[in-house]
C-alpha positions as CSV (number, residue, x, y, z in Angstrom):
1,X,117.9,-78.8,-91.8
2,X,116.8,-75.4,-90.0
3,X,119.5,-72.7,-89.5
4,X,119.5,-73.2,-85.9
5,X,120.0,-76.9,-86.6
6,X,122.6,-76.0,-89.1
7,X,124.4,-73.6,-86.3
8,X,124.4,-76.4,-83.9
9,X,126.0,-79.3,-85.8
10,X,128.9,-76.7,-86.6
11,X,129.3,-75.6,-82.5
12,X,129.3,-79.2,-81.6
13,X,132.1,-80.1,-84.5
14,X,134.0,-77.1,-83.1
15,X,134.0,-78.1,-79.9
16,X,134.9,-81.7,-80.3
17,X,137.8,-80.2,-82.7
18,X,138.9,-78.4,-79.4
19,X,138.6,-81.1,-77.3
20,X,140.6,-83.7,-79.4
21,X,143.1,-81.0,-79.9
22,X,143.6,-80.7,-75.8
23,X,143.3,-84.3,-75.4
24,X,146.2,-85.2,-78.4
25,X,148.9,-81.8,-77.3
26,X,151.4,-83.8,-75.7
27,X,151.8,-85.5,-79.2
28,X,150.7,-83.0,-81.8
29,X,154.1,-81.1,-81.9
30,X,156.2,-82.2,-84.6
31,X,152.7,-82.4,-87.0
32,X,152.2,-78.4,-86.3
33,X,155.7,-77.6,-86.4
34,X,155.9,-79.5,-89.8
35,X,152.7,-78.3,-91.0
36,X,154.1,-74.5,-90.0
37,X,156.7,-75.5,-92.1
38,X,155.0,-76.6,-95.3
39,X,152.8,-73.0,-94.9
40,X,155.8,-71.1,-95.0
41,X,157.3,-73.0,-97.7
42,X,154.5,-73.1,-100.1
43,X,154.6,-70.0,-101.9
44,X,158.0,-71.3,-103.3
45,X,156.6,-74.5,-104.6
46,X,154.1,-72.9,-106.2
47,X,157.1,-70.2,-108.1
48,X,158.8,-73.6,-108.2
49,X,155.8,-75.3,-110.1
50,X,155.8,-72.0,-112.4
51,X,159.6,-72.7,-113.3
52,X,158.6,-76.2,-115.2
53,X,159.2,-78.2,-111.9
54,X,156.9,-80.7,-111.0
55,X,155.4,-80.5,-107.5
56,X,156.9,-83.6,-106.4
57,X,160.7,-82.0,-107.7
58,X,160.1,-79.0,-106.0
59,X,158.9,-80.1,-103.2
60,X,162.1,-82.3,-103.0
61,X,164.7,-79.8,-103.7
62,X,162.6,-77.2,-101.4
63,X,162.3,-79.6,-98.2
64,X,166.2,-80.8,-98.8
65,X,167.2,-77.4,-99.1
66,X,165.3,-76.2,-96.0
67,X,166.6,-78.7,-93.5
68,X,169.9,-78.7,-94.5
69,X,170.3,-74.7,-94.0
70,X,168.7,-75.4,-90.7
71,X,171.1,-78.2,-89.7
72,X,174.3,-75.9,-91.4
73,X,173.5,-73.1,-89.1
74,X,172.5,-75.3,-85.9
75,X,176.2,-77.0,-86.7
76,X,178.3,-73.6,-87.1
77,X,176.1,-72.0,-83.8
78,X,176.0,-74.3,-81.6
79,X,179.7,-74.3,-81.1
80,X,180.0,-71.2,-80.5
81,X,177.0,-70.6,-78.5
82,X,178.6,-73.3,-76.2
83,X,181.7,-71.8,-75.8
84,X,180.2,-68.1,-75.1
85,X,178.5,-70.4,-72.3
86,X,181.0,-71.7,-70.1
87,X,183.4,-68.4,-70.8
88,X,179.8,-66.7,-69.1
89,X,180.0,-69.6,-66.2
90,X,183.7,-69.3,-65.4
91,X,183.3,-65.1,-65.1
92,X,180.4,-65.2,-63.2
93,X,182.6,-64.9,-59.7
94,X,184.1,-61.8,-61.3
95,X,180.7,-60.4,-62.4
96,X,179.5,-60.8,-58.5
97,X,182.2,-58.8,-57.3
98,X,181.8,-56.2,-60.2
99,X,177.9,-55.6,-59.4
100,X,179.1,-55.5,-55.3
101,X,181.3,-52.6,-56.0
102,X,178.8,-50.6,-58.5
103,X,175.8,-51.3,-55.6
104,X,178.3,-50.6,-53.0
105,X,177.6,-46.7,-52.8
106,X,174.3,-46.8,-53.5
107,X,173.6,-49.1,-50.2
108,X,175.7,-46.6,-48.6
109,X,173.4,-43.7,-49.8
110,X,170.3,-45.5,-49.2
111,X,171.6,-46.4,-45.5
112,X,172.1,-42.6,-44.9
113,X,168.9,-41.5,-46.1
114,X,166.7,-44.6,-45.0
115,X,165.8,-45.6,-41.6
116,X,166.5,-48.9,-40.3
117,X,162.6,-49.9,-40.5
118,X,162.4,-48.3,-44.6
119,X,165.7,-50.5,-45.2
120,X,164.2,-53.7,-43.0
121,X,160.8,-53.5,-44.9
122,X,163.1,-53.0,-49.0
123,X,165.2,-56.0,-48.2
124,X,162.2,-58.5,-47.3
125,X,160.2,-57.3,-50.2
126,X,163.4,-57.9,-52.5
127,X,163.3,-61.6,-50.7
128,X,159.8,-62.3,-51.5
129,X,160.0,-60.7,-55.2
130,X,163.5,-63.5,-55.4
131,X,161.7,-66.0,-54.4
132,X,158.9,-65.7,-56.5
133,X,161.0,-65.4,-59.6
134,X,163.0,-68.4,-58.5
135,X,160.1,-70.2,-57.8
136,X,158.4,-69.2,-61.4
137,X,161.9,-69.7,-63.6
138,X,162.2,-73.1,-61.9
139,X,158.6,-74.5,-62.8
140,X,158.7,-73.2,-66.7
141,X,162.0,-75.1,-66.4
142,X,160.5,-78.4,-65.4
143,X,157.8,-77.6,-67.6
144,X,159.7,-77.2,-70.4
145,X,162.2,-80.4,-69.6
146,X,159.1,-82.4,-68.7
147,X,156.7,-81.3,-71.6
148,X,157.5,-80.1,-75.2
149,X,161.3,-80.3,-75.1
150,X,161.5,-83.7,-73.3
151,X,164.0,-86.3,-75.6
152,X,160.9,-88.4,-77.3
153,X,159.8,-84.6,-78.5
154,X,163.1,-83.4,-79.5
155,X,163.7,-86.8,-80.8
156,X,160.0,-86.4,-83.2
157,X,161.0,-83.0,-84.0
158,X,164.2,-84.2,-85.9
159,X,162.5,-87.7,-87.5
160,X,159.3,-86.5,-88.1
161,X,158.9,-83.2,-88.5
162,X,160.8,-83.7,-91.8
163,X,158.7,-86.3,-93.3
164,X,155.5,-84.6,-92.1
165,X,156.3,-81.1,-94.2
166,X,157.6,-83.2,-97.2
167,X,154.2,-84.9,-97.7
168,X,152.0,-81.9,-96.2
169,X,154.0,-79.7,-99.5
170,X,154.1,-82.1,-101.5
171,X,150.1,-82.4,-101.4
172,X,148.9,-78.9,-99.9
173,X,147.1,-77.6,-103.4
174,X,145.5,-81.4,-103.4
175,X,144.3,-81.1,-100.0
176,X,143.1,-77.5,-100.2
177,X,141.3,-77.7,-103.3
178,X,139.4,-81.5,-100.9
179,X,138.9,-79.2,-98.2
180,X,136.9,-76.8,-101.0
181,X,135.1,-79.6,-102.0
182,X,133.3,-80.3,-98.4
183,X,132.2,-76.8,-98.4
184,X,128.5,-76.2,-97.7
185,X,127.4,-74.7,-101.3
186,X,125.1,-71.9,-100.0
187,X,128.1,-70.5,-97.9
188,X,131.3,-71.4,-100.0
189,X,131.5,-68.2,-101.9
190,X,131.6,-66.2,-98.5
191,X,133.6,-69.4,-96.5
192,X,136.1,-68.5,-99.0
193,X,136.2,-65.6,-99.4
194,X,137.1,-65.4,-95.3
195,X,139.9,-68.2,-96.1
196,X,141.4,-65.8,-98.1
197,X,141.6,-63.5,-96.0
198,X,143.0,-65.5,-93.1
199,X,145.6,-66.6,-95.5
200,X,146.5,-62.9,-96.3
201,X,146.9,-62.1,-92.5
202,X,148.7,-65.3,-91.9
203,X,151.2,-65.2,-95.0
204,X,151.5,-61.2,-94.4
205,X,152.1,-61.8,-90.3
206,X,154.1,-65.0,-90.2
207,X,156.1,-65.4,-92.8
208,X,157.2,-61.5,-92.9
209,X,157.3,-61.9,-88.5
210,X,159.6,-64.8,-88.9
211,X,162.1,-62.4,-91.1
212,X,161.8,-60.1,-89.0
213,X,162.5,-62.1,-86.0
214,X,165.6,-63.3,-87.9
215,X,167.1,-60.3,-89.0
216,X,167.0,-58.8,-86.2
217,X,168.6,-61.8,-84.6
218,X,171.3,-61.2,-86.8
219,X,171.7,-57.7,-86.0
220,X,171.5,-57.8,-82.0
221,X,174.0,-61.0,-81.9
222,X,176.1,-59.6,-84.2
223,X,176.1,-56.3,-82.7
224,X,176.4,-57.0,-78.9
225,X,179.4,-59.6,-80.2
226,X,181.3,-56.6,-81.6
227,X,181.0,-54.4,-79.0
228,X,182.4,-57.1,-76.6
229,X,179.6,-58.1,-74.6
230,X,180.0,-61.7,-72.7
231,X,177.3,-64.1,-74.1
232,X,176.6,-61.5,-76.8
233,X,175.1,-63.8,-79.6
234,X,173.2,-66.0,-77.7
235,X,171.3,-62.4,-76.2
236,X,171.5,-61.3,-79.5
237,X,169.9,-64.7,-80.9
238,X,167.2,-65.1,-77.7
239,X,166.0,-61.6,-78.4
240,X,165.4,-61.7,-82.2
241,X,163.5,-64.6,-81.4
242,X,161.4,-63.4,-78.7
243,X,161.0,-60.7,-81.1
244,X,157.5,-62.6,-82.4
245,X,156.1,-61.5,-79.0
246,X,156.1,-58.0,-79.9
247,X,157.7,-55.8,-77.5
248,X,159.0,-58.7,-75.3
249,X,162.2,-59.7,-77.6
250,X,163.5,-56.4,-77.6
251,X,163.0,-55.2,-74.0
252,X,164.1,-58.2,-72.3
253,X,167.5,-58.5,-74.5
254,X,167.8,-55.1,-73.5
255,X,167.9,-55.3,-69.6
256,X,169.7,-58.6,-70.0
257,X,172.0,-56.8,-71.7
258,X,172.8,-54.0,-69.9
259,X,172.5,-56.0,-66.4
260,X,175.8,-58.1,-67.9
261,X,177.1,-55.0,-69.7
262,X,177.0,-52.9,-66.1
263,X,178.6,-56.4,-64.2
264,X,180.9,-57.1,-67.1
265,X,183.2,-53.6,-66.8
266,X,184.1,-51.3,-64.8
267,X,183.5,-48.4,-66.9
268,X,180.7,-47.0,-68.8
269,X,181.4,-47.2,-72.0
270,X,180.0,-51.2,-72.6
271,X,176.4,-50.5,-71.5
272,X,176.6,-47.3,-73.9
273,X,177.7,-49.5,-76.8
274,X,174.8,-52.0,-76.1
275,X,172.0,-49.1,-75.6
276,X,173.0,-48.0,-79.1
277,X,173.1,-51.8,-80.7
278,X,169.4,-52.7,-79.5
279,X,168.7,-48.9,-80.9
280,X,170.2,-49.1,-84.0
281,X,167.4,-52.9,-84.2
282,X,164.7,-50.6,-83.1
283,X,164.8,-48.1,-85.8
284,X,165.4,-50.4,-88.3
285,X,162.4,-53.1,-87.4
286,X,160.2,-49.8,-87.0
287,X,161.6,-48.0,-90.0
288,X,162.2,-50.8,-92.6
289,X,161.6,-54.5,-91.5
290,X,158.5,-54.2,-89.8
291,X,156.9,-51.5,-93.0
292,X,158.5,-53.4,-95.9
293,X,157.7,-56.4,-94.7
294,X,155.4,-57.2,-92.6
295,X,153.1,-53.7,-93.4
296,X,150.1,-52.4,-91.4
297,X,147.3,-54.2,-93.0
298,X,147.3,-57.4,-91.2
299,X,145.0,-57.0,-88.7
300,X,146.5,-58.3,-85.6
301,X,147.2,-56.0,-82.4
302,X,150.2,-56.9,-80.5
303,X,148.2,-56.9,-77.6
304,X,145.7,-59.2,-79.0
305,X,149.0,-61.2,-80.5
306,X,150.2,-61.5,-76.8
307,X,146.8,-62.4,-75.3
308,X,146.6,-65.4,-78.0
309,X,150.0,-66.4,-77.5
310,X,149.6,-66.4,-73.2
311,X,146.1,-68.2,-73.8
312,X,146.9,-71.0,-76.0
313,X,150.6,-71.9,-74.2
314,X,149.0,-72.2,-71.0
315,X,145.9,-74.3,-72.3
316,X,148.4,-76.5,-74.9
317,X,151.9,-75.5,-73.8
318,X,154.2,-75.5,-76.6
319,X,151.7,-76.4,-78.9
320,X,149.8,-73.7,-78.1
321,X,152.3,-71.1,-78.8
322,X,152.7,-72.7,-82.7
323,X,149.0,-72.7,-82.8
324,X,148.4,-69.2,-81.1
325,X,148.6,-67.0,-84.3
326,X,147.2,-68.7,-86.8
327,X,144.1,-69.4,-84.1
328,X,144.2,-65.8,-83.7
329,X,144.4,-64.4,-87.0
330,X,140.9,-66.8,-87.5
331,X,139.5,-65.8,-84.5
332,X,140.0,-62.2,-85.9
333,X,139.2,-62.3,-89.1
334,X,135.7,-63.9,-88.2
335,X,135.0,-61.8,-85.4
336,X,135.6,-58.9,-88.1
337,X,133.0,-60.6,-90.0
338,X,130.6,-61.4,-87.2
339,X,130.4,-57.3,-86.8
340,X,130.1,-56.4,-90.4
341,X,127.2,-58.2,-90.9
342,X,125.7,-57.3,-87.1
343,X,126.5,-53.6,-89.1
344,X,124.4,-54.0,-91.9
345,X,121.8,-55.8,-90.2
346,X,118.1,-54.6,-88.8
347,X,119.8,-55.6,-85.5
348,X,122.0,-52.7,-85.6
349,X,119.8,-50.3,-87.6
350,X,116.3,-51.2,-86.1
351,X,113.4,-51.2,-88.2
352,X,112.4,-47.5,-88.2
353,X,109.3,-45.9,-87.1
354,X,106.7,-48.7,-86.1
């Protein structure tokens, strides 16, 4: 077999890969969410495995362990996330009239210093921008009800998500070491060594992300509930979430924030207290989470993080935005690859004088 030949058969497998993975998204969720799972956990089973368990006991005691701390913390939160909730729904009414008399004298200035025509053309481009947000929220809403998060998806996610990271840890090392044995032999030293280093940009990026993300949770929810902002945790919560979007976590639980902190009191001293809470997470994510653990050598640019992350949740939905990362860390670390070896090639450096 030729290299072109050779070049072909692996396009073609690449591209049915893609196609079966579009074709199967409505169904794939709780097998990425549990194989996420079983990635994340690994490194512990292997420690585990070092300790004199076997992989079977430490799989057991890791999986068991996992779920339950997930279920513990869904059973304390969503209580109180509830309750923050309709407290937020009955004080709405008394927000409306707290944001009419802060915008009160500012549509009095603007009146005085606009004409009629100036004000005529602001209030029918705030209509359309309205509408257009209203219009957006409410289809990712429908989306969301009507896709991932429909009841036979939630309903998978608690069933089968389980099982599926039980067996996927129980048998990763098996499964990796199959995988190694399909390996083309001219190319499995370098195949390899590129697997390794996707796994470095994945373990150093997701798994120290995902801490991130969740201690910064912990400090916005916690923060913006002392200071006695309405709904407080469940901003706090959203935004160290987001937080795996870099940038997006942070600024939107900020303006949410302050919009409810300037609509919650009449005085200033709220939105104050929630400016410095969301400053107090930004110096320490870019001071000490994000440097201790995540670092700088994982080559992934938030911009190209977002890009993925837009892509692959519009072409897969929810899916898509499990898969984006990991699809992006490969994509990266063999487009890095790709342009090393265009760098040391004659294609780059020419063949001299002729």
């Amino acid at each position: 077999m030729t290299s072109g030949q050779r070049l072909r058969f692996w396009l073609i497998g690449l591209a049915l890969a893609l196609a079966l993975l579009y074709v199967l998204r409505g169904m794939l969720l709780p097998f990425v969410a549990g194989m996420a799972v079983a990635y994340f956990l690994d490194p512990l089973a292997d420690r585990l495995e070092r300790a004199g368990l076997s992989r079977l006991a430490a799989t057991s005691v890791i999986t068991a362990s996992f779920f339950m701390v997930v279920v513990v913390a869904l059973v304390i939160l969503v209580p109180v996330i509830e309750d923050q909730v309709l407290a937020f729904a009955h004080k709405v009414p008394g927000y409306v009239d707290t944001l009419n008399e802060r915008l009160q004298p500012l549509l009095v200035e603007a009146k005085k210093r606009l004409s009629p025509r100036d004000i005529e053309k602001l209030r029918s481009s705030v209509g359309e921008y309205a509408g257009t947000f209203a219009s957006w929220g409410l289809g990712a809403l429908r989306s969301v009800l009507s896709g991932s998060l429909a009841v036979f998806n939630v309903l998978s996610l608690v069933f089968i998500t389980p099982v599926v990271t039980f067996y996927l840890l129980r048998d990763w090392d098996k499964m990796v070491s199959r995988v190694d044995s399909w390996l083309p032999r001219d190319h499995a030293d370098t195949i390899r060594t590129q697997m390794k280093e996707i796994n470095r940009t994945l373990s150093g990026f997701i798994r120290g992300q995902a801490t991130v993300c969740l201690c910064l949770g912990l400090i916005y929810g916690i923060g913006l509930s002392v200071v006695g902002l309405d709904l407080g945790l469940v901003i706090g919560l959203g935004a160290g979430v987001l937080s795996f979007i870099p940038y997006l976590g942070s600024i939107a639980g900020f303006v949410t924030g302050m919009g409810l902190a300037l609509a919650q009191g009449a005085d200033w001293h709220l939105p104050v207290f929630v400016a410095v809470v969301f400053a107090i997470g930004q110096v320490a994510e870019g001071n000490f989470l994000t440097p201790k653990l995540v670092g700088d050598k994982v080559g992934l640019h938030p911009v190209w993080i977002m890009f993925a992350l837009l892509a692959f949740a519009a072409l897969f939905g929810f899916v898509g935005l499990l898969l984006a990362v990991p699809l992006a860390a490969v994509i990266g670390v063999l487009v890095r690859f790709a342009l090393g070896r265009y760098l040391s090639s004659p294609l780059y450096h020419g063949h001299g004088p002729q």
